[in-house]
SEGUFI-417901 format. One record per residue: y, x, z of N, C-alpha, C in turn. Coordinates in pm, whole numbers, plus 50000, padded with zeros to 5 digits. Last residue first. Example, Ala and Ser with C-alpha at 12.3 -4.5 7.8 and 13.67 -1.06 7.14 Angstrom:
497755128550708498945136750714500035129050787;494315131950780495505123050780496705132050780;
//
This chain:
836912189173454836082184173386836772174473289;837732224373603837572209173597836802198373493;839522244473798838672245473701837842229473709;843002247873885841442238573895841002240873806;845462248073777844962259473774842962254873813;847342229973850847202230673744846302242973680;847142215774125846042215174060845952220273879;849552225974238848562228174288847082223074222;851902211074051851392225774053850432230974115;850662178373936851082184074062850902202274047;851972172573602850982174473683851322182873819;853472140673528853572154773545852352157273673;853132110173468852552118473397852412133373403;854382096373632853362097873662852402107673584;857012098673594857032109473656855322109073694;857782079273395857512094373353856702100473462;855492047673507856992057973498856362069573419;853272022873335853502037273415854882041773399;852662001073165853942002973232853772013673330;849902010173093850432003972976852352003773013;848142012273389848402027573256849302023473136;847941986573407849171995773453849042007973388;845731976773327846741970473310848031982473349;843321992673544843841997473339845411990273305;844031980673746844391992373709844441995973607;843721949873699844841956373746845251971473723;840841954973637841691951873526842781954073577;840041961873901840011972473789840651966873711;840821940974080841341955074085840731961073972;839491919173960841331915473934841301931173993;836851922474027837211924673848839111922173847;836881919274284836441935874165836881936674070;837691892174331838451904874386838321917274303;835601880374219836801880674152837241895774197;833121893574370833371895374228834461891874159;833681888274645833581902174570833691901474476;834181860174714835361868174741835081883274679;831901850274605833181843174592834201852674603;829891866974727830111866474599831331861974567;830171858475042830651866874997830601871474805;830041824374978830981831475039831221849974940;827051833074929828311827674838829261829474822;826371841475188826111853975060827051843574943;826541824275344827581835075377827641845075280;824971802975252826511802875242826751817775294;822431812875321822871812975183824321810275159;821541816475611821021822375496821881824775344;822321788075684823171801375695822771808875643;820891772575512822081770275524822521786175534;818311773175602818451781375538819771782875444;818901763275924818501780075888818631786975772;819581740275809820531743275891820061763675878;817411731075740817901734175679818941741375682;815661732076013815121741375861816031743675819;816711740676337816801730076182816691739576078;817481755376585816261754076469815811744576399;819961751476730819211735676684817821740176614;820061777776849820581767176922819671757276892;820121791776604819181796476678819221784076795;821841783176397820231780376406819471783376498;824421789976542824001775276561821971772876507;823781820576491824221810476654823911798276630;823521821176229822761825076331822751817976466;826351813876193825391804976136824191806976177;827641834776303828131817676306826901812276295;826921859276153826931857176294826621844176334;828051849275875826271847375936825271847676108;830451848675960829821836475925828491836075940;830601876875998830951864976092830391853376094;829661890675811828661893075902829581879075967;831791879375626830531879575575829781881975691;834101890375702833961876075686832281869775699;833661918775665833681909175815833531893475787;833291923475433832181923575509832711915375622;836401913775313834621906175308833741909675395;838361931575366837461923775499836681911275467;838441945675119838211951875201837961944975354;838391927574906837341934974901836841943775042;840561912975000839211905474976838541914875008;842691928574957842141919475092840591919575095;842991934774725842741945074776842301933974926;843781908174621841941912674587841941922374669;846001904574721845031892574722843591902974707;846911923374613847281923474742846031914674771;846981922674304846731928674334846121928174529;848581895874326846951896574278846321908574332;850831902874361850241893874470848921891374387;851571920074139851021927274277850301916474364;851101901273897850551908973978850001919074101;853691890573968852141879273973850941891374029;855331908973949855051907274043853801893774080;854241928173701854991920873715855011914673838;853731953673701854401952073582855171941573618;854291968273987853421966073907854241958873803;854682003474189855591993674116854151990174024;853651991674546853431999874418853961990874348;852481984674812854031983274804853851992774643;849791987774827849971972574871852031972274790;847912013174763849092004474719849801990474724;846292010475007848092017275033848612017374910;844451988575009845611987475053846621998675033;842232009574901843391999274791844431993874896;841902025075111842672030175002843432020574873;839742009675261841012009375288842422016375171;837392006975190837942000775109839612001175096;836082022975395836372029375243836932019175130;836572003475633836912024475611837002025375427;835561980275597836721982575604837551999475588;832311989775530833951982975375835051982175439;832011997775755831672012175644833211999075527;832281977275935832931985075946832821993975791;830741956075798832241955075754832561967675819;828101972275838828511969675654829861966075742;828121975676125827921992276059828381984975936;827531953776266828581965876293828901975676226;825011947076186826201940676220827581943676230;823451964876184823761963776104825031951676100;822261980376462823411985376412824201974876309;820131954276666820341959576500821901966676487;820081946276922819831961376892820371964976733;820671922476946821901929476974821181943076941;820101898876676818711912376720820291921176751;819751865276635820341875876678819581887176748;816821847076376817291850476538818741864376591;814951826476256816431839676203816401838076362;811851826876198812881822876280813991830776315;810841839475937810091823676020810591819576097;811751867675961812101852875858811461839675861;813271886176162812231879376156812731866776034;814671917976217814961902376112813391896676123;814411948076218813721938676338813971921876295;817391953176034816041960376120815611951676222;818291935875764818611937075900817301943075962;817911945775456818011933175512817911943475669;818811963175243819471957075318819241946275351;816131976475190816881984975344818291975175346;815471959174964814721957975096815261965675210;816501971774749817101959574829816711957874956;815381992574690816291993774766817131984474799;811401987974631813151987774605814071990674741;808291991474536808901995074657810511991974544;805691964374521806641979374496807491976474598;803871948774692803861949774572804021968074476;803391960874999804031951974924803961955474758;802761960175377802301964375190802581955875157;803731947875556803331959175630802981971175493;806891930875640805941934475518804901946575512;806751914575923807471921075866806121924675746;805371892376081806771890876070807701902476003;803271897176225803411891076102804651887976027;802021924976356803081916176361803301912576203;799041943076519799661938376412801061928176451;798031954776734799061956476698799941951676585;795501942676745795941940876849797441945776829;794261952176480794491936076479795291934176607;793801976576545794531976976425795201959876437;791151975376697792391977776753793791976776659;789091967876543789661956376681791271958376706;789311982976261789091982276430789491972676437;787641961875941788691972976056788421973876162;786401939775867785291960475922786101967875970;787971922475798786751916375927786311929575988;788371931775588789631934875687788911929375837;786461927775386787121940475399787741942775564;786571899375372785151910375407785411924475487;788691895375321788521894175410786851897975460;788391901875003789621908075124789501905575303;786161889174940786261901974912786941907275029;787481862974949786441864875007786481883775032;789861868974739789621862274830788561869174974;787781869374538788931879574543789351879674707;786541847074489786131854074510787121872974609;788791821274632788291824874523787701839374596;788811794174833788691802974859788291811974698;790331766774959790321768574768789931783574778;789211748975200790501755075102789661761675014;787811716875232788281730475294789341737975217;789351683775391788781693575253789191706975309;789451665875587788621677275539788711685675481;791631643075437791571657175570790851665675606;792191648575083791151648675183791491651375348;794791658874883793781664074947793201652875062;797381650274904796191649174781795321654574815;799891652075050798341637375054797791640774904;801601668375082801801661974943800691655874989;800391685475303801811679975290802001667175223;798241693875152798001680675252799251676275305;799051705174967797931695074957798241686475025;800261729775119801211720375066800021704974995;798191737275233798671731875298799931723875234;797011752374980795791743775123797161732675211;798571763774922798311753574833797041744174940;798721785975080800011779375056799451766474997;796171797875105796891789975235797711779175188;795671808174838795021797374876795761788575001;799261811274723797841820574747797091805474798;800211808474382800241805774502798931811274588;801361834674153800711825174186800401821074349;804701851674209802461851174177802591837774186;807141854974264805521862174382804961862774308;808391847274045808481858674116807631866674232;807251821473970807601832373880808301847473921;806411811174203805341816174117806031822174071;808771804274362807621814574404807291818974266;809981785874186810701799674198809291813474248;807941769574216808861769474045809281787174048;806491762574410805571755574242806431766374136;808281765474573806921775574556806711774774443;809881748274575810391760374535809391766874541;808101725774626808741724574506809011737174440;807821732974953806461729274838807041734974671;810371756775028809751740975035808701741374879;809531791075170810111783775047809261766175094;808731798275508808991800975369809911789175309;806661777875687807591780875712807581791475523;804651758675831804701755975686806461762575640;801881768876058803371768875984803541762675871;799341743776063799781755076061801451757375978;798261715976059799131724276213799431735876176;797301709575848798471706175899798971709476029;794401718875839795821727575828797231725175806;792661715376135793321707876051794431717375960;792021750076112791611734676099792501724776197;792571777975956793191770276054792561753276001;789221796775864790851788375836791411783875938;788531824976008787971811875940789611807275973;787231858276037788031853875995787611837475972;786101885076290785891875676166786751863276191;786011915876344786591906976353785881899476265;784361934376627784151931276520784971917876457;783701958676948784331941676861784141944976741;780941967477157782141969877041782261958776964;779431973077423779931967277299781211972377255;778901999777560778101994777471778211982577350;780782006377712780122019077615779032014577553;784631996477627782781994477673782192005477626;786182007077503786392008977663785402007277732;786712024977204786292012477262786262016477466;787172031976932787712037277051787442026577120;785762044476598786682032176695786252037676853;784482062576466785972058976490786882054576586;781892051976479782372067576534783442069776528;780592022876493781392030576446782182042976500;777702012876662778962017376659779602024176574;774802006276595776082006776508777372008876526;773722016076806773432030176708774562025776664;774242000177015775152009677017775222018976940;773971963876977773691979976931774601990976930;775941947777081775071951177177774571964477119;779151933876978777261940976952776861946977054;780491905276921780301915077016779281920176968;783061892976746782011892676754781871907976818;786281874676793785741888076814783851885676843;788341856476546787231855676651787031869676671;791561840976411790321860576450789751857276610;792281818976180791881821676349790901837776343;794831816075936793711820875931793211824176120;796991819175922796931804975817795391808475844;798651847375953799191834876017798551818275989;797711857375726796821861075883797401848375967;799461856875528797881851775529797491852475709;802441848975602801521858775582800451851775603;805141836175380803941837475503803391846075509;807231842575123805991835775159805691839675289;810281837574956809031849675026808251839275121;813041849874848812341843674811811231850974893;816991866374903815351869874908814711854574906;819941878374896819071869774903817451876774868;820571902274885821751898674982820801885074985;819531927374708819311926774857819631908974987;820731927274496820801934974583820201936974715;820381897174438821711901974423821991913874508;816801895674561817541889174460819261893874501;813281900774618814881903274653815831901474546;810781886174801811551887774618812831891474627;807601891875012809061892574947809211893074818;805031882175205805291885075034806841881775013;804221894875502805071883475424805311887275281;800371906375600802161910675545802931894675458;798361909875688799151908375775800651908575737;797021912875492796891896775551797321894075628;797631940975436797311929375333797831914675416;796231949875646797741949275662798331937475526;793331943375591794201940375686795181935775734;793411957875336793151943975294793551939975454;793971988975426794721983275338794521965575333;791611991375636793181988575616793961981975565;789891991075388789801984275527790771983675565;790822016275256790521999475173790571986375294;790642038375409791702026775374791922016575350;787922033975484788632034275551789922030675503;787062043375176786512036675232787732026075365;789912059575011788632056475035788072046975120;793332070474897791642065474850791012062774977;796492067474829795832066574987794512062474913;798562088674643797852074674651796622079974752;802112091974598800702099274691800092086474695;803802078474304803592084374449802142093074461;805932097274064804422088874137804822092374242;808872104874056808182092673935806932091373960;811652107074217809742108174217809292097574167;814712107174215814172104074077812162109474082;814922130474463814992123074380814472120574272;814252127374860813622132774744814082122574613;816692127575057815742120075050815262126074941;818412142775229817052150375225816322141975180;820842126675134821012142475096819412149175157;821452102875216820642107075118820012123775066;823982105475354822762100575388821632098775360;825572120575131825182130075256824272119475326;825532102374939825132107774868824742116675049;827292082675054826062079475022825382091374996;829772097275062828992094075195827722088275198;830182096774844830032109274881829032108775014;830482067574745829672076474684829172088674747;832722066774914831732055974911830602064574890;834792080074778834452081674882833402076074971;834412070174521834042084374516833882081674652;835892046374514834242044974501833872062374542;838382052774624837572048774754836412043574689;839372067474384839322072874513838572067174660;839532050174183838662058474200838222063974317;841672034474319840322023074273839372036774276;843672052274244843622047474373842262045874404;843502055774006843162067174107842682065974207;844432029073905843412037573893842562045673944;847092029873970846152026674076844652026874046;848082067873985847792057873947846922045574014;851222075674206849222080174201848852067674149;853832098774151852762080374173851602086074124;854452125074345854372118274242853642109974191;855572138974566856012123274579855552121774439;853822159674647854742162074553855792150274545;851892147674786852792157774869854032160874782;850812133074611851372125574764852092135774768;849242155174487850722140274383851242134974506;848152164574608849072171874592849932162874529;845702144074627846692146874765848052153774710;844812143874363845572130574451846272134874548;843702170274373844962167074243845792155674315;841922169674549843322176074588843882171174498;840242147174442841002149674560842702154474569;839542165074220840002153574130841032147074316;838142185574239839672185574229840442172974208;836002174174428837382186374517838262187074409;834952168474233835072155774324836012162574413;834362185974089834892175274026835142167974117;832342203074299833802212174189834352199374101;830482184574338831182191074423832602196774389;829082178174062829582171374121831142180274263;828262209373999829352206473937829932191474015;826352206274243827562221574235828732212174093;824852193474138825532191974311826862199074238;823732204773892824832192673938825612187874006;822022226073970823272227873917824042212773917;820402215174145821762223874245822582223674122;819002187874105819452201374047820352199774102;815792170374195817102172274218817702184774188;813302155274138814232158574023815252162574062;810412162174354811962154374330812122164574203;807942174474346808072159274267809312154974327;808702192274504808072200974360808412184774269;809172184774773810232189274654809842196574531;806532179574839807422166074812808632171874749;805572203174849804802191474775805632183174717;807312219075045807312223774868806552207974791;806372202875230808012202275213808132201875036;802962192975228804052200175270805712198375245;800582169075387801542175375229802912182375332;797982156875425798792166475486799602175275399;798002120675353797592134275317798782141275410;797052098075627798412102575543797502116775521;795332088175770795422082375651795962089975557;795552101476039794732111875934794342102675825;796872076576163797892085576124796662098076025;796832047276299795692059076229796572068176148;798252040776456796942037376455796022044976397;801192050376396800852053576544799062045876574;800932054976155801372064976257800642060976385;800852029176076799902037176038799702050276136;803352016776151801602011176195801072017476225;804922029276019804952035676135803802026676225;804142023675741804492034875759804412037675921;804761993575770803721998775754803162011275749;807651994575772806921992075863805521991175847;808112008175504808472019875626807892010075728;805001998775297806651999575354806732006675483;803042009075118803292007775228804792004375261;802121992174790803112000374834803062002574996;799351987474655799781986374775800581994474832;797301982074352798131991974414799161984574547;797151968974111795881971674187796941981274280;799651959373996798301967873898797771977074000;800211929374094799251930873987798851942773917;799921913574362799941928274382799051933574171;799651884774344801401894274345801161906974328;797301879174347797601879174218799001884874249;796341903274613796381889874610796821891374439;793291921974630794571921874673794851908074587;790541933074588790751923374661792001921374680;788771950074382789761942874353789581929074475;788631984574410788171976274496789551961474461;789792004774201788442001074233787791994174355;792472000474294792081998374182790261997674140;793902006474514792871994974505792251993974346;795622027474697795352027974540793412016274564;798262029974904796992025574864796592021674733;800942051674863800562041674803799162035674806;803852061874940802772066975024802222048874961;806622064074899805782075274839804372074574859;808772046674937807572040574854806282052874839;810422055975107811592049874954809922046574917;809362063675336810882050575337810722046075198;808382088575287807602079775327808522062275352;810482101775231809402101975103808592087075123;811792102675432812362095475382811432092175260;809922112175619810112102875629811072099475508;809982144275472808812134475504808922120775523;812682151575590812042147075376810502137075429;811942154375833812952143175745812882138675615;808392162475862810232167775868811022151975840;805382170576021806532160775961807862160375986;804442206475933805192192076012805212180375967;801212213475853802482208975781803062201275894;798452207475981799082219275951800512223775913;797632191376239798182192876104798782204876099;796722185976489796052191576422796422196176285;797892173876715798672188576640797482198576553;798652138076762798002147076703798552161176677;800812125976824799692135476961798792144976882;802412121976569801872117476722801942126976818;801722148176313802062134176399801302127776532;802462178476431801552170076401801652158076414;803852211776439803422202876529803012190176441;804102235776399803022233176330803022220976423;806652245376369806282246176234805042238276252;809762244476607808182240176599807812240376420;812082265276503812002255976583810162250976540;815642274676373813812275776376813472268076443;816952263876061816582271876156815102273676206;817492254875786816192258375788816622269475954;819132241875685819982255875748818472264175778;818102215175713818512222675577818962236475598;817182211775960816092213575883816762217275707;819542210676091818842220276131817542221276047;820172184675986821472198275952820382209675993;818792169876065818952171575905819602180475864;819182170776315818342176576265818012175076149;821862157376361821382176676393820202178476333;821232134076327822352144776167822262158276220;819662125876526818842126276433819822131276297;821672129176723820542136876721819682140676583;823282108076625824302117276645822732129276633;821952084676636821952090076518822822104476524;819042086076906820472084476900821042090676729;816792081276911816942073776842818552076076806;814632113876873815202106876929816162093076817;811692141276890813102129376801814092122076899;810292153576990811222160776937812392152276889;807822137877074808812149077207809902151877114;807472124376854807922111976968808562127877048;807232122176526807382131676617807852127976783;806442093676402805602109076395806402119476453;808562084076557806802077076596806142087076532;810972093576456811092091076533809392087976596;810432091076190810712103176238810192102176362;811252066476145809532069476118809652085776175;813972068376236812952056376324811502063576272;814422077276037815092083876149813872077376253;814642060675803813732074475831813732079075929;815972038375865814742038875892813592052075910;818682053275897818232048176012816922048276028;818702058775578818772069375715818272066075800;818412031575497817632043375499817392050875568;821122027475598819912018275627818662026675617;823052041775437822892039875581821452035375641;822332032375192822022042975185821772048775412;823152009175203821882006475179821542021275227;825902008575273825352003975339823492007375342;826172022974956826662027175141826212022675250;826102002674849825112013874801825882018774933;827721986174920826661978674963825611986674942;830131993874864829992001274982828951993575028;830711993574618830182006874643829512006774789;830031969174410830581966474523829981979774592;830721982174121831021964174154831001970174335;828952003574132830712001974025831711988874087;826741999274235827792011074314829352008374267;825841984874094825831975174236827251987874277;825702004773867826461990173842826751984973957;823522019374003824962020773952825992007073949;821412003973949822362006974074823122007374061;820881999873690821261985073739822011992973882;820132022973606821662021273579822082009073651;817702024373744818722037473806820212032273790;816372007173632816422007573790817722012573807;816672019573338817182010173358817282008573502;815122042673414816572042873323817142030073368;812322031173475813252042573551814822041873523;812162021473212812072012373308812252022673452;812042043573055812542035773042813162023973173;809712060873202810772063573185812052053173169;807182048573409807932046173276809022049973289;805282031073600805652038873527806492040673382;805812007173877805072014573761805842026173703;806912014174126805552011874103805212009274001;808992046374169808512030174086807302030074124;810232051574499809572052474364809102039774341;814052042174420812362045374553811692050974431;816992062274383815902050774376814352053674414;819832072374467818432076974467817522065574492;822782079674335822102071374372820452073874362;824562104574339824432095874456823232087574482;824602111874074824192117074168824192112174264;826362086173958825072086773893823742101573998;828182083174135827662075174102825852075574039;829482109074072829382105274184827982096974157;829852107673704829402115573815828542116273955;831652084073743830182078173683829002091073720;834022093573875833312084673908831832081673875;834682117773690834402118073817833332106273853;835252097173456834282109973431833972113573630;837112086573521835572076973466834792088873493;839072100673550838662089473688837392084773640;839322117573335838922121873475838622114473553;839942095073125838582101673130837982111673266;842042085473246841062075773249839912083973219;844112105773216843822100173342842852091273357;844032116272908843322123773077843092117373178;844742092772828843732096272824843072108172893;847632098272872846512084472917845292088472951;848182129573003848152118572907847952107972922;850332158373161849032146773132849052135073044;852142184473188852092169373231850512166673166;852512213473198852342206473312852752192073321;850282229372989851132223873005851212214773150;848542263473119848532252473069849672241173052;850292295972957849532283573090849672271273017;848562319972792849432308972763849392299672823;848552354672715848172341172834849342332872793;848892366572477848092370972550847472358172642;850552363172196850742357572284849352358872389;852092384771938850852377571960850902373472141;854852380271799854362391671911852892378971906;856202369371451855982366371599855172375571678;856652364571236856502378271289856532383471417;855132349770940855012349171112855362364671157;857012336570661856172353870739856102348370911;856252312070475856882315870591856252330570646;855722305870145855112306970276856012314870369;
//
């Protein structure tokens, strides 16, 4: 045996190169990081851990494949909370978004400013409504609970009525003492969000940066790995600050009880289009709304004992009352949605079963029916429109059929469809941001795969693969709003069915065509090159050899 008579060694710096396997476990490890803190899913409408797990990882995956459509979505959000902000606080809000990041900045810095003001007009509440509020109220938090009153349609199957954010700002501005008076602590006692993660996200995502910048400054190659990492992280980050007061991982909502809701609730019910969202968002499946397939008479009373002590009336002795009867002949009524066939096949296995309208009128589409014949009313049925006949007058004078007022559950496909989108007649909306906002956000954060456009690759098939996909990925969105631009313009011109649902669906092909090769030739491109890397990619920049890291 050898005598060691060596001095014992106190501090010993770290070495200053790197491995393979550092460079793929810091870019995975950062990334799946980002990724996995970034993404904030609505609440479920059911329950279950499992089926939480899975929601959460299918995002991810949309974030791994195309980041900047979790960017987009996350944008979309913002906007809408900003907007419900906007109708529960009308003196304090505003629409401009530059206003509405002061006051996400001023409600986390917790300055000062009004504590007890109230939705609307109302300042009877005790609790503001903040930004967490709306976004609680965006992602699904706010739930009519039907379970002891079974009138909702066979889509809505465990008794329960998600509000959506346009049913959210109905409510506001019609009946706003629906909403419990919940506080800040309420809605952050039911998020899952830990500072200790922020904090380690934050300290992994600053070194894994500078480590990239200091390899630029050093001249030493930046894998394209890095590269590929570097504009999902940046994707990610910016998701994660539009998100940053939404409440995470709330596994129930707030469920809306009693009398008065129920009335509501079967209303907005018959006032809502039944959606199916399909590749994120980018397609959808979806029905009519009942109210559109149905005439509202106003019955007058003369008794003034029965007035309802609610309703707000202009007479001081009558008061309206709705009631409901079919559209006769019901070949005059829309026959807008899915064709007969795609109801029978795709509806059902993703709406439900058909509702009475739909099958009243595809009947008589199809001549099997009678011209008489009435419709197919089941008890359930009846029930709902018992219900929604006892609302105000006034609830029916604001309604619009053209957006989902309650819906099944709640997802995050649904913030990427376009604000104000009517789906009975696509139309250009110059107010919607969203035109402007997905290719700009993919041309900004996609831009980092171009600057290896001039990088040594193994072989030159590859760089012109490389070059090819870094394209793609980064002016798809434009391609993608253009064409639908395009295709908008001419439906709006000829309103041809098919022609409408033409543009609808080529521009989301289109863009599949050009995202999913493009994704999968830049990441295999980048592992491919960790195999022909130089030396000099392996030395570590001296400014990050001291980072505390992951």
């Amino acid at each position: 045996m050898s005598n060691i008579s060596a001095p014992p060694v106190n501090w010993q710096p770290d070495p200053d190169f790197r491995g393979t396997f550092n460079i793929v476990s810091t870019c995975l490890t950062t990334l799946l990081l980002c990724l996995w803190s970034a993404v904030h899913v609505d609440v479920p409408s059911h329950s279950g851990r499992c089926r939480e797990l899975w929601v959460r990882v299918g995002w991810i995956s949309v974030g791994l494949v195309t980041p900047e459509t979790l960017l987009f979505i996350a944008y979309r959000q913002w906007t809408i909370a900003g907007e419900i902000f906007t109708v529960a606080n009308p003196c304090e809000a505003s629409n401009k978004p530059w206003h509405r990041l002061f006051l996400q900045l001023k409600e986390y810095l917790k300055w000062g400013g009004p504590q007890d003001s109230g939705y609307g007009e109302d300042c009877s509440r005790k609790h503001r409504w903040t930004m967490m509020h709306s976004y609680y109220a965006a992602m699904g938090g706010f739930v009519f609970d039907t379970q002891t009153e079974d009138f909702l349609p066979a889509s809505y199957r465990n008794g329960r009525a998600v509000i959506t954010p346009e049913g959210i700002q109905f409510l506001l501005r019609n009946q706003p003492d629906l909403f419990p008076d919940l506080s800040i602590e309420e809605i952050s006692d039911r998020s899952k969000a830990n500072g200790l993660l922020k904090s380690v996200v934050v300290v992994q995502v600053t070194f894994f940066l500078v480590n990239c910048i200091a390899r630029k400054i050093q001249r030493l190659p930046v894998t394209l790995l890095e590269v590929t990492t570097v504009a999902h992280t940046l994707c990610s980050l910016l998701a994660y600050a539009f998100w940053w007061n939404k409440p995470l991982s709330v596994a129930h909502p707030t469920f809306i009880r009693g009398e008065v809701a129920m009335r509501t609730c079967a209303l907005m019910c018959m006032a809502s289009t039944c959606r199916y969202y399909f590749l994120a968002g980018y397609l959808m499946v979806w029905r009519p709304a009942e109210l559109d397939s149905v005439c509202c008479h106003e019955i007058k009373s003369l008794n003034a004992e029965k007035r309802p002590a609610s309703s707000n009336r202009d007479s001081n002795k009558h008061w309206l009352q709705i009631y409901f009867t079919p559209y006769y002949p019901p070949n005059t009524v829309r026959k807008d949605g899915m064709l007969p066939w795609l109801d029978r096949s795709i509806g059902k296995r993703y709406l439900g079963p058909q509702p009475w309208y739909r099958e009243w009128q595809n009947n008589v589409h199809d001549r099997e029916s009678a011209p008489g014949a009435a419709p197919n009313l089941t008890d359930t049925d009846k029930r709902r429109w018992a219900l929604a006949s006892s609302a105000p007058w006034r609830l029916l004078q604001d309604l619009e059929t053209t957006h989902a007022l309650v819906s099944p559950n709640s997802c995050l496909s649904a913030s990427l469809k376009s604000r104000g989108g009517n789906p009975r007649k696509i139309t250009l909306n110059d107010n919607d941001p969203g035109p402007t906002a997905a290719p700009v956000l993919a041309l900004l954060f996609r831009f980092p795969s171009l600057t290896a456009w001039y990088y040594d690759f193994p072989m030159p098939f590859d760089q012109v693969l490389w070059q090819g996909a870094a394209l793609g990925v980064t002016f798809r969105g434009m391609v993608y709003w253009g064409t639908r631009g395009l295709g908008l313009y001419v439906t709006h011109r000829t309103g041809n069915y098919f022609l409408r649902k033409a543009a609808a669906v080529i521009p989301v092909c289109l863009l599949m065509g050009m995202l999913v090769p493009s994704s999968v030739i830049l990441v295999a491109e980048s592992f491919k090159q960790l195999l022909y890397l130089p030396g000099a990619a392996y030395y570590l920049p001296t400014l990050s050899r001291c980072w505390p890291h992951f």
